[in-house]
matplotlib code that plots the C-alpha trace (Angstrom):
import matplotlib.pyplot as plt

x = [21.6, 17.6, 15.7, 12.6, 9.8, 7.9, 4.3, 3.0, -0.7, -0.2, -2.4, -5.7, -4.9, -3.3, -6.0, -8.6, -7.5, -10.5, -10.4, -7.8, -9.2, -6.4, -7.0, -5.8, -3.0, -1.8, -1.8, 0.0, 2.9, 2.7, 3.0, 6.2, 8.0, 7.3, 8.6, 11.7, 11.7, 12.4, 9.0, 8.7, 4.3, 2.7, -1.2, -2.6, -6.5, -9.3, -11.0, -14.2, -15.0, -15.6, -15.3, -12.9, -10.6, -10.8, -9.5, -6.6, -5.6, -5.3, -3.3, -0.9, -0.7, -0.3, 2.9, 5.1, 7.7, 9.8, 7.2, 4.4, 1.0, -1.3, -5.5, -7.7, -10.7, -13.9, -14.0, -16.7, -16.5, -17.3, -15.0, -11.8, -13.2, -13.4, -9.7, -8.4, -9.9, -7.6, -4.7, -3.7, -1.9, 0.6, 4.3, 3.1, -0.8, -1.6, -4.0, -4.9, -8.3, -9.6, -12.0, -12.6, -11.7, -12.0, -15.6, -17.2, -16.5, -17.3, -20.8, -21.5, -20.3, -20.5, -23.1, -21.4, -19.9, -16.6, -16.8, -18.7, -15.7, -13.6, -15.3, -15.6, -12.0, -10.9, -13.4, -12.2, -8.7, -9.2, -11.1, -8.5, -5.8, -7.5, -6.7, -3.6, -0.1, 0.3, -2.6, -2.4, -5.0, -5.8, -6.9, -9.0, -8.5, -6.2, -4.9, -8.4, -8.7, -8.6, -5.3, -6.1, -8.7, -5.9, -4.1, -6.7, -7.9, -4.8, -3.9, -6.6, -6.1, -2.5, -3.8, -6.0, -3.1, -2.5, 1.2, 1.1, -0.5, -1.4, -1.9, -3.3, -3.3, -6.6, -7.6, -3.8, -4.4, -1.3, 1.7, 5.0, 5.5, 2.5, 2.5, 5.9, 5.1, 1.7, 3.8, 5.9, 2.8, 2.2, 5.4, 5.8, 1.8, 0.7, 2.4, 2.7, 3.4, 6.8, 5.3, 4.1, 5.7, 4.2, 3.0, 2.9, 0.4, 0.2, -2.1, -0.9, -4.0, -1.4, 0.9, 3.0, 3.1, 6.0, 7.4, 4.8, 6.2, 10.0, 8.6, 7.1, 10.0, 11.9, 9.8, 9.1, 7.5, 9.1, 7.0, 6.2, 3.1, 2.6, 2.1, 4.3, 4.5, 2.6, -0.9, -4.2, -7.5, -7.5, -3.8, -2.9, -0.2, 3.4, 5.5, 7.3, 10.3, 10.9, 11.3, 13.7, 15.3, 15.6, 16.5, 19.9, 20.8, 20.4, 21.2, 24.0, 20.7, 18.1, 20.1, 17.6, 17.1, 14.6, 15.2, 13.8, 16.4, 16.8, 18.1, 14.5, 12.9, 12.7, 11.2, 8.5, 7.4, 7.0, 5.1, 2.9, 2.6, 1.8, -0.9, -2.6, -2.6, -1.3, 1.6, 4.2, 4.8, 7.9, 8.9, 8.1, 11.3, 13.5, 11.4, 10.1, 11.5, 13.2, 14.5, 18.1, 17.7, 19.7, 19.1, 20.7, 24.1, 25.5, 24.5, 25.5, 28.9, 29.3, 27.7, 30.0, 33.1, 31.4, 28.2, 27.6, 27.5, 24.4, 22.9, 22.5, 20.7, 22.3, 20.4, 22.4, 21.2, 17.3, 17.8, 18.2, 21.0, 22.1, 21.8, 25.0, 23.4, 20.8, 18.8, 17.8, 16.5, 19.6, 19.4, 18.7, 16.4, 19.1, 20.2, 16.1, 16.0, 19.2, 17.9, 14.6, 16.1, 18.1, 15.0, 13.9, 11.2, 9.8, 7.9, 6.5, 7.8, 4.9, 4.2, 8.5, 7.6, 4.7, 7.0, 9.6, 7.3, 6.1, 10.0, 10.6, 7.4, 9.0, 12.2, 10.9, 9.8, 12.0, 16.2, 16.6, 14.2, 15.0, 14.9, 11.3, 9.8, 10.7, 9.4, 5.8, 5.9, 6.3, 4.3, 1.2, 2.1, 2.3, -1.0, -3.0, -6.5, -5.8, -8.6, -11.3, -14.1, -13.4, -13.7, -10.7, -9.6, -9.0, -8.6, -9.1, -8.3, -8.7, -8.9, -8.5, -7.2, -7.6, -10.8, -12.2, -14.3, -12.1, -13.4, -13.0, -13.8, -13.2, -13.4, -14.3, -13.9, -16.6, -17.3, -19.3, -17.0, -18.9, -17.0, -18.8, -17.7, -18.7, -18.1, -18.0, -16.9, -15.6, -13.8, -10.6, -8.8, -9.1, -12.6, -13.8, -12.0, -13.7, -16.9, -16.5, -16.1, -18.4, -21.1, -20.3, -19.6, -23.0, -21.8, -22.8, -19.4, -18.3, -14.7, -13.4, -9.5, -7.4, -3.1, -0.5, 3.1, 6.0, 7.9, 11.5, 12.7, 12.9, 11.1, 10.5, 9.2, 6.1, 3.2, 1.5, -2.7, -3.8, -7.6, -9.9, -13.5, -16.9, -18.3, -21.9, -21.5, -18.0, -15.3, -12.0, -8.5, -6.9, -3.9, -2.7, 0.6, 1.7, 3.9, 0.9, -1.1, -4.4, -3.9, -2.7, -5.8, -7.9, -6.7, -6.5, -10.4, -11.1, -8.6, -10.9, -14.4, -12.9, -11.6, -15.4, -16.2, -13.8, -14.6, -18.3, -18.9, -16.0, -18.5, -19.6, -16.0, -16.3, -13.6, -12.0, -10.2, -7.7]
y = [-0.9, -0.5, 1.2, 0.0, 2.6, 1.9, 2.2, 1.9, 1.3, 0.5, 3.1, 2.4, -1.4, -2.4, -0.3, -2.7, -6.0, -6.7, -4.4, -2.4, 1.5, 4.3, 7.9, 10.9, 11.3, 7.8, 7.9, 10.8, 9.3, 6.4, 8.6, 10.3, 7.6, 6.0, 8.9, 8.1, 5.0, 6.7, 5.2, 7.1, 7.0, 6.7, 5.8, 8.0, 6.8, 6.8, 10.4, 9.6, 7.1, 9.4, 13.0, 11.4, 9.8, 13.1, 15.4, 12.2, 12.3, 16.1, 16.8, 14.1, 15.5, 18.9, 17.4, 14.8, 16.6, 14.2, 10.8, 11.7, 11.4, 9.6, 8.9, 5.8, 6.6, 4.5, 5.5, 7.9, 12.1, 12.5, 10.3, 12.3, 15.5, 14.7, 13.5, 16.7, 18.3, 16.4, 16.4, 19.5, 20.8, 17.8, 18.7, 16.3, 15.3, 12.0, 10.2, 6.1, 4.9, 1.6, -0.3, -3.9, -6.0, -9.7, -11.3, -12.4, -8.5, -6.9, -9.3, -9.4, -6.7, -3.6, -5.1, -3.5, -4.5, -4.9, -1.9, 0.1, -0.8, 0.4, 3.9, 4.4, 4.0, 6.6, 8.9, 9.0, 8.7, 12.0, 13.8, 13.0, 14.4, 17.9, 18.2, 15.9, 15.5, 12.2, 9.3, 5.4, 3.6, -0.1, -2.9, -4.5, -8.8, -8.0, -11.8, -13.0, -11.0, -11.7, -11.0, -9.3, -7.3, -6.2, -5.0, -3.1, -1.2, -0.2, 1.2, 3.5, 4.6, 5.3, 7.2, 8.8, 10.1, 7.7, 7.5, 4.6, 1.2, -0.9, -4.9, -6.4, -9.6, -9.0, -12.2, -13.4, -16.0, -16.1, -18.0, -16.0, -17.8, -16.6, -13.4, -12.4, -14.0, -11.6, -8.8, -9.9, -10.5, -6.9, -5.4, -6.9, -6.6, -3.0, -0.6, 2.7, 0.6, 2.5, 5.8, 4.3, 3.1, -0.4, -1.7, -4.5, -5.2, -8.5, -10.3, -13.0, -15.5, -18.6, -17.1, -16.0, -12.1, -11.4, -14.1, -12.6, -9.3, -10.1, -12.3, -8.8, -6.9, -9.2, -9.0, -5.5, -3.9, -0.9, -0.2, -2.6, -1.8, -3.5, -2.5, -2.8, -6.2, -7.5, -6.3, -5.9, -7.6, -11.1, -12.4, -9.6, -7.7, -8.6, -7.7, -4.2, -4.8, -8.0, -7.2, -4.6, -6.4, -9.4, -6.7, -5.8, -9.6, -11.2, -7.5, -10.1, -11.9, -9.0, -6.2, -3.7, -1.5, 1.1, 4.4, 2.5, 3.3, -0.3, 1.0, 2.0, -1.3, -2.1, 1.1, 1.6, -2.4, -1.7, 2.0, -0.1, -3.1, -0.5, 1.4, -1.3, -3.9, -6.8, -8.1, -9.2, -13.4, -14.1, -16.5, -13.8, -12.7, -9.8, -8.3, -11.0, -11.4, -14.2, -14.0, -13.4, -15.9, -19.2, -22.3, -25.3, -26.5, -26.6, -23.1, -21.3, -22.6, -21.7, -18.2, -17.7, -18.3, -16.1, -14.3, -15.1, -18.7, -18.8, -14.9, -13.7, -10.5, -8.7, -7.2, -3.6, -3.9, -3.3, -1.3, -3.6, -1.6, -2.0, 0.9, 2.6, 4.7, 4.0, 6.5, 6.0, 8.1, 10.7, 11.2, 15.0, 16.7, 17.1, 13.5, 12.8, 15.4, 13.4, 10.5, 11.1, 12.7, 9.7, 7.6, 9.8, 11.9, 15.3, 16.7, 19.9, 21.9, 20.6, 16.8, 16.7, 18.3, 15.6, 12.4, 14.0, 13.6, 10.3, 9.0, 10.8, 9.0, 5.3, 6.0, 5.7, 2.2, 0.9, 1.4, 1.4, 2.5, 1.0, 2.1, 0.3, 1.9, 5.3, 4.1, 3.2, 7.0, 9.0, 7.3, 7.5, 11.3, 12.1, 10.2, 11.2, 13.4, 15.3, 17.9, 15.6, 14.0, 10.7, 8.3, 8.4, 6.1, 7.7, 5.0, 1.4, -1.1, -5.2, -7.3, -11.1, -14.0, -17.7, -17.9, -15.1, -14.1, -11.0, -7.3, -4.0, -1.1, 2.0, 5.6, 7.2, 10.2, 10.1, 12.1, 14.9, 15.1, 13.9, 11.4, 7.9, 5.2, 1.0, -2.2, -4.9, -9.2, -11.8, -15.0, -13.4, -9.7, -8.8, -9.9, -8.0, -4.8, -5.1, -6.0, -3.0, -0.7, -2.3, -1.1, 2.5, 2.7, 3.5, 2.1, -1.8, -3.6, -7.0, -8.2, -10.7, -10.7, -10.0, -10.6, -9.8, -9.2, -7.3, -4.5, -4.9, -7.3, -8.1, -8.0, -5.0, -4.5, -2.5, -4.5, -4.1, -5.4, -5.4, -6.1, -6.5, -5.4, -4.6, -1.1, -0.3, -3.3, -1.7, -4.0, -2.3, -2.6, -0.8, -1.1, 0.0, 0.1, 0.3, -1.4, -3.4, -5.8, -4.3, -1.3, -1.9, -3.7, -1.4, 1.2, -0.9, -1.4, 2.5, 3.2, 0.8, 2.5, 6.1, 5.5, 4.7, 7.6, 9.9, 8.7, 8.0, 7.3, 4.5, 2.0, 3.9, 3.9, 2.2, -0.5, -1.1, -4.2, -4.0]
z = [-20.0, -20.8, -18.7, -17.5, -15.5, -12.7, -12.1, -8.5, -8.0, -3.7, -3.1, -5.8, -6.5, -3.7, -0.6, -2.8, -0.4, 1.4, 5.2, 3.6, 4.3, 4.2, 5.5, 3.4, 5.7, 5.9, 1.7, 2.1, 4.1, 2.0, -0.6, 0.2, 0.8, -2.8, -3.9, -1.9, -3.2, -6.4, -8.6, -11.2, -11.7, -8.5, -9.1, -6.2, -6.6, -8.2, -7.9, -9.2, -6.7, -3.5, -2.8, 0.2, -2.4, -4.7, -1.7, -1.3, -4.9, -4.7, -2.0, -3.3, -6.6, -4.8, -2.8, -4.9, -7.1, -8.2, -9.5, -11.9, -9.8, -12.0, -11.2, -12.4, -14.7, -16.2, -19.9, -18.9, -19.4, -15.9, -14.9, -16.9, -15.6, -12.3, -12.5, -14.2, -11.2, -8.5, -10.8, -12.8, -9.8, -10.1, -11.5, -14.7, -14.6, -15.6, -16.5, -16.7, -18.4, -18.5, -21.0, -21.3, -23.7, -23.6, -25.4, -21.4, -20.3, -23.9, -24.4, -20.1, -18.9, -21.2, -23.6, -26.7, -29.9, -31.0, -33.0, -30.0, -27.6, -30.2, -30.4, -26.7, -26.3, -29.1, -28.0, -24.7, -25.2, -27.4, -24.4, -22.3, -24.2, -24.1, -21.3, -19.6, -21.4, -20.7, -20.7, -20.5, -21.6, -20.3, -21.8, -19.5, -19.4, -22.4, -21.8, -22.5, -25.2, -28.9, -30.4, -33.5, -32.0, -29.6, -32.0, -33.6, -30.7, -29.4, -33.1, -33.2, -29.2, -30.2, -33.5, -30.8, -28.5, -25.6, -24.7, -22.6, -23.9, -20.6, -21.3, -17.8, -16.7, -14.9, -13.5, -13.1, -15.4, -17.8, -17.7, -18.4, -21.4, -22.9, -21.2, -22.6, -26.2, -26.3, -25.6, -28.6, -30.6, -29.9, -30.9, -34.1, -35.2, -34.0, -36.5, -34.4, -31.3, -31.1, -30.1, -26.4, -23.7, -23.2, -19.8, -17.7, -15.0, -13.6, -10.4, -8.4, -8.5, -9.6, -7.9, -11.3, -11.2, -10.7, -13.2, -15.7, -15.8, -16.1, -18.6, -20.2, -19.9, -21.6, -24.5, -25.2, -21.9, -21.3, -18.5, -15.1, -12.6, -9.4, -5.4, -2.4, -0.6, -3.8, -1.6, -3.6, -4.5, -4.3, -4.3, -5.2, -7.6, -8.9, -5.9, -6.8, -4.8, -6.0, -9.7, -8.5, -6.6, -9.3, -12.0, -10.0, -8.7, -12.0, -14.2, -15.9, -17.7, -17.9, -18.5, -17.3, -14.5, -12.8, -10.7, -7.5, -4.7, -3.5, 0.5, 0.7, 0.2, 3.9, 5.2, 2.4, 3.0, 7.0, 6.2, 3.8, 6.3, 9.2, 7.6, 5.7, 9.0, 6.2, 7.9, 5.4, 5.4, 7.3, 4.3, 1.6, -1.1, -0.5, 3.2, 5.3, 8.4, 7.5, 4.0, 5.7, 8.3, 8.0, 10.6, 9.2, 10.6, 7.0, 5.9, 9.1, 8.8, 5.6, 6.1, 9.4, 5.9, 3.6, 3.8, 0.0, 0.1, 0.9, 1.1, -2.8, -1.5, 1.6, 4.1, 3.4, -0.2, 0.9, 4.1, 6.8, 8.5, 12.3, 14.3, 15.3, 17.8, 20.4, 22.2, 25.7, 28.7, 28.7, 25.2, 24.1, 21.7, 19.3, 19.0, 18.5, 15.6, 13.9, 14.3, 12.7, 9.7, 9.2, 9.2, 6.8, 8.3, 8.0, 10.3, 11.6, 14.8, 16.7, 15.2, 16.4, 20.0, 20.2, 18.7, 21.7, 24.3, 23.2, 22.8, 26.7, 28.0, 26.6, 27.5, 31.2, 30.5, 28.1, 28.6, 24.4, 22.4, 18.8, 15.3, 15.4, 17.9, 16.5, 13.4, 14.9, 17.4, 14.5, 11.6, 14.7, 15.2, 11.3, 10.7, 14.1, 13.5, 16.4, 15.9, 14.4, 16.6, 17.8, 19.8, 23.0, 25.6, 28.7, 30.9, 31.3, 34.1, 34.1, 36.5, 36.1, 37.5, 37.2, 39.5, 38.2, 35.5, 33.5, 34.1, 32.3, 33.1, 30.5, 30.7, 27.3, 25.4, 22.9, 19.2, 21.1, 23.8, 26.7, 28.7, 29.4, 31.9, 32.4, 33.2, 31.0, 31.2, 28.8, 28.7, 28.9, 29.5, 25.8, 25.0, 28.4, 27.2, 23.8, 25.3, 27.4, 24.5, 22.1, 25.0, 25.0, 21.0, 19.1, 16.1, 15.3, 15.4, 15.0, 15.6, 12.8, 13.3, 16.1, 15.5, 18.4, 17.9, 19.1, 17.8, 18.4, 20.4, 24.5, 27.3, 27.4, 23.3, 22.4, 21.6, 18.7, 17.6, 14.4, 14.4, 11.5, 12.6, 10.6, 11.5, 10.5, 8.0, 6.6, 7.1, 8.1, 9.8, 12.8, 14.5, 17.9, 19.4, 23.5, 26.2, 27.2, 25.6, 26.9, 25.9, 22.3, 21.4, 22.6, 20.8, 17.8, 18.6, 18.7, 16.0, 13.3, 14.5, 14.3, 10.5, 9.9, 11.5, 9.9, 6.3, 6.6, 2.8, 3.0, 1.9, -1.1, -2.7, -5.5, -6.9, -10.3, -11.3, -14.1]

ax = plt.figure().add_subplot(projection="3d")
ax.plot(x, y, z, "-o")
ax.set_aspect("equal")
plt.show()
C-alpha cells in the first residue's frame, strides 16, 4: 500500500482564522501532541514575521524528535536566514518558501515578469539549500496559474534543489476533478518531476478541500497538507483528520495510508478546539459531538442489532474511549499520576503538584471528576504564565435578582501588582462583571463574542466561556473554565486582555496565504 505524508500547517495556517492568537506555550502543547498524532512535517510558523513567533518556532524545533519541524518563508534572503536561525536545532531542518504564480498575483501583486518570477524562485531555492537539507517550495494560486508556465518554473526550482514541489489551491477555488487532473498534468509534463515529493494543499472556500486533495492523491500527490478541525483563514483548510480517516474506511478504493495514529484524533481536535476558542460544529465528519449520535427510530434499532449498520467509523477508532476508572474525592496521588499518563501528559514535578491541587479542590464540589475535566486542569496548568505580569482575579461577588439592577464588584490583581477594587452594573450578571473589569483594565476593550457551554455532563459540569474581545484594536480569543458561570467568563475576559499583554507585538505579525 502507497504511502502518503502528512503536512500539518494548524499552527501557521490554521492560528491565521480571524481572533485566533496562540502563546508559545500553547503551540508547544499543540505541538506535542501532533507529534503524537504521528504527522510526519509539522509547519511550526513563520519566523520572520515576529521576534514572538521566532522564539515559538525555536523552542519547537528544539523539542519534537520524531516529525520534521518545518518554518514558512517569503522568497526573500532575510526571510531564509531568519528561518535557519529558529530551525537548525530541529532533528531535520526544513524549510517551505512561497512565490506567486498566477498572472493577477505575478502583474498585481509582485509586479514582475514571467521570466523575473522565474529567477526569484531559483535564486532562492539555491540559497536555501546552503543551508537546510530539505526545502519545499510553493507555488502560490498554482490553480490559477498557467499550466505551461507551471511546468516550467517548477523544472528549474527542482534543477535548483527543492525536494518538495507544493501546488496550492490558494483561494479554494478548484473542483477535484480539475484539481486531481492538474496534478496529472504535472506528472506526465515536468521531466525531473520524480525527484520531489509532490504536495497538496487545499482551502475550503466551496467547501471542496478535503475532496480536492484525495482527488490529488489519487493522481500523483505523494504528499497532503491541511490543519486540525480544517481551522484557518477564511473557511479554512482540508480537514487533516478526515483524509485520515477516509484513507483507512475506504483503503479498499485508495489504497493509501499515512503514519497519523488514528486513536489520537479525538484528543488533538479538543487541544486544538481548547486553545484556539473555535468550537468544532456538532455536525462536522469524524469529531463533532455528534458524528456517533443516532436519533431516528429506524437507525437506533438497527444500531441496538449491529453497531455497523449504520456507524462506518467507530468511536474507538478516533479515541472516543469510555473511562474505565473514575476519580473522585478519595482518590490518591498515585491513581492521578496514572491517569494523566494515560491521557497522555507530561508534566513537571511541580505543574503535577499544581494539576493535584486543582483536581483535590474540584473533587470537593463535584463527586466525579471526568476525563474532560482533567483534560481542561491540566492543559490550563501546562499553558499558565505563572511568573509573567498579568492581570488576576481575586475576587468577585454579584448580586442580582429580578427587581434589581445586577452588581459586581471585583477585587484585582493588576500587571504591577497593586491590587484595585469597584463596582460596576449592567443588564444582567455577566455584562456587570465585565463592565466591572473593563473599568479597572487600562487597556481599550470591546467584547464581540461571548459562547457558554459545559464540559462534561450533569449538574454539577464545569462551565466553560469562550469570548472573542478586541484589545487595543487587536482582536483576540480567551477562554475560561470554572464551576460557575460568573467566574468562567471572567476569567475568559482577563485571560484575552493578558495574551495582549504577554505578546504586545501580536498585531504586527504578519500573515501569508498560500
Amino acid at each position: 500500500m502507497a504511502h502518503v505524508k502528512v503536512f500539518d500547517t494548524t499552527l501557521r495556517d490554521g492560528e491565521q482564522s480571524p481572533g485566533v492568537n496562540l502563546n508559545q506555550l500553547e503551540k508547544l502543547e499543540i505541538a506535542k501532541q501532533l507529534e503524537r498524532f504521528g504527522v510526519d512535517i509539522m509547519e511550526a510558523g513563520f519566523p520572520a514575521s515576529s521576534q514572538s513567533e521566532f522564539h515559538s518556532v525555536q523552542t519547537i524545533a528544539r523539542t519534537i524528535e520524531n516529525s520534521s519541524v518545518t518554518g514558512l518563508a517569503r522568497a526573500k534572503k532575510s526571510d531564509i536566514d531568519t528561518a535557519w536561525e529558529a530551525l537548525k536545532d530541529a532533528a531535520e531542518p526544513r524549510l517551505h518558501i512561497f512565490l506567486a504564480t498566477s498572472p493577477i498575483h505575478m502583474t498585481h501583486k509582485l509586479q514582475k515578469s514571467p521570466d523575473e518570477v522565474i529567477d526569484i524562485a531559483v535564486d532562492m531555492v539555491s540559497y536555501a539549500r546552503e543551508k537546510f537539507p530539505q526545502v519545499e517550495w510553493s507555488a502560490e494560486d498554482a490553480c490559477r496559474s498557467d499550466r505551461e508556465f507551471l511546468v516550467r518554473i517548477i523544472e528549474k526550482v527542482i534543477d535548483a534543489g527543492a525536494t518538495v514541489i507544493n501546488v496550492p489551491d490558494t483561494v479554494g477555488y478548484s473542483t477535484p476533478a480539475e484539481y486531481g487532473d492538474l496534478f496529472r498534468y504535472l506528472r506526465e509534463n515536468v521531466p525531473n518531476i520524480d525527484q520531489v515529493s509532490l504536495s497538496a494543499h487545499c482551502h475550503d472556500d466551496l467547501g471542496m478541500a478535503v475532496a480536492n486533495s484525495l482527488a490529488a492523491i489519487e493522481n500523483g500527490a505523494t504528499q497532503v497538507e491541511g490543519t486540525i478541525n480544517g481551522i484557518g483563514e477564511r473557511a479554512g483548510n482540508a480537514s487533516l483528520e478526515e483524509i485520515a480517516v477516509a484513507l483507512t474506511i475506504r483503503n479498499n478504493y485508495y489504497n493509501y495510508q499515512t503514519n497519523l495514529v488514528l486513536s489520537e484524533i479525538k484528543r488533538t481536535s479538543d487541544l486544538v478546539s481548547k486553545f484556539t476558542g473555535m468550537e468544532v460544529p456538532g455536525n462536522k465528519a469524524v469529531v463533532g459531538r455528534n458524528a456517533f449520535a443516532h436519533e431516528s427510530g429506524i437507525h437506533q434499532d438497527g444500531m441496538l442489532k449491529n453497531a455497523s449498520t449504520y456507524e462506518i467509523i467507530t468511536p474507538e477508532m478516533v479515541g472516543i474511549h469510555k473511562s474505565n476508572m473514575v476519580l473522585g474525592k478519595h482518590s490518591g496521588k498515585h491513581a492521578f499520576v496514572e491517569k494523566v499518563e494515560g491521557l497522555g501528559y507530561s508534566l513537571s514535578e511541580e505543574n503535577l503538584m499544581d494539576a493535584f491541587k486543582s483536581f483535590k479542590s474540584l473533587t470537593d464540589r463535584k463527586k466525579e471528576v471526568t476525563d474532560e475535566d482533567l483534560f481542561t486542569i491540566l492543559t490550563n496548568v501546562q499553558t499558565d504564565t505563572q511568573d509573567a505580569p498579568k492581570y488576576k482575579l481575586d475576587a468577585f461577588q454579584v448580586q442580582y435578582g429580578s427587581s434589581n439592577i445586577p452588581t459586581a464588584t471585583v477585587v484585582l490583581t493588576t500587571p504591577d501588582g497593586s491590587k484595585e477594587e469597584t463596582a460596576g452594573t449592567g443588564r444582567g450578571s455577566v455584562e456587570a462583571i465585565y463592565n466591572t473589569l473593563d473599568s479597572l483594565i487600562h487597556e481599550e476593550v470591546h467584547l464581540e463574542d461571548y459562547r457558554l457551554s459545559s464540559i462534561g455532563e450533569g449538574r454539577d459540569a464545569l462551565a466553560e466561556v469562550h469570548v472573542r474581545l478586541t484589545v487595543n484594536d487587536v482582536p483576540i480569543n480567551g477562554r475560561g473554565a470554572a464551576q460557575d458561570v460568573l467566574e468562567a467568563s471572567a476569567h475568559a475576559f482577563l485571560n484575552a486582555v493578558n495574551r495582549v499583554l504577554l505578546n504586545p507585538n501580536s498585531q504586527q505579525k504578519q500573515t501569508a496565504n498560500l
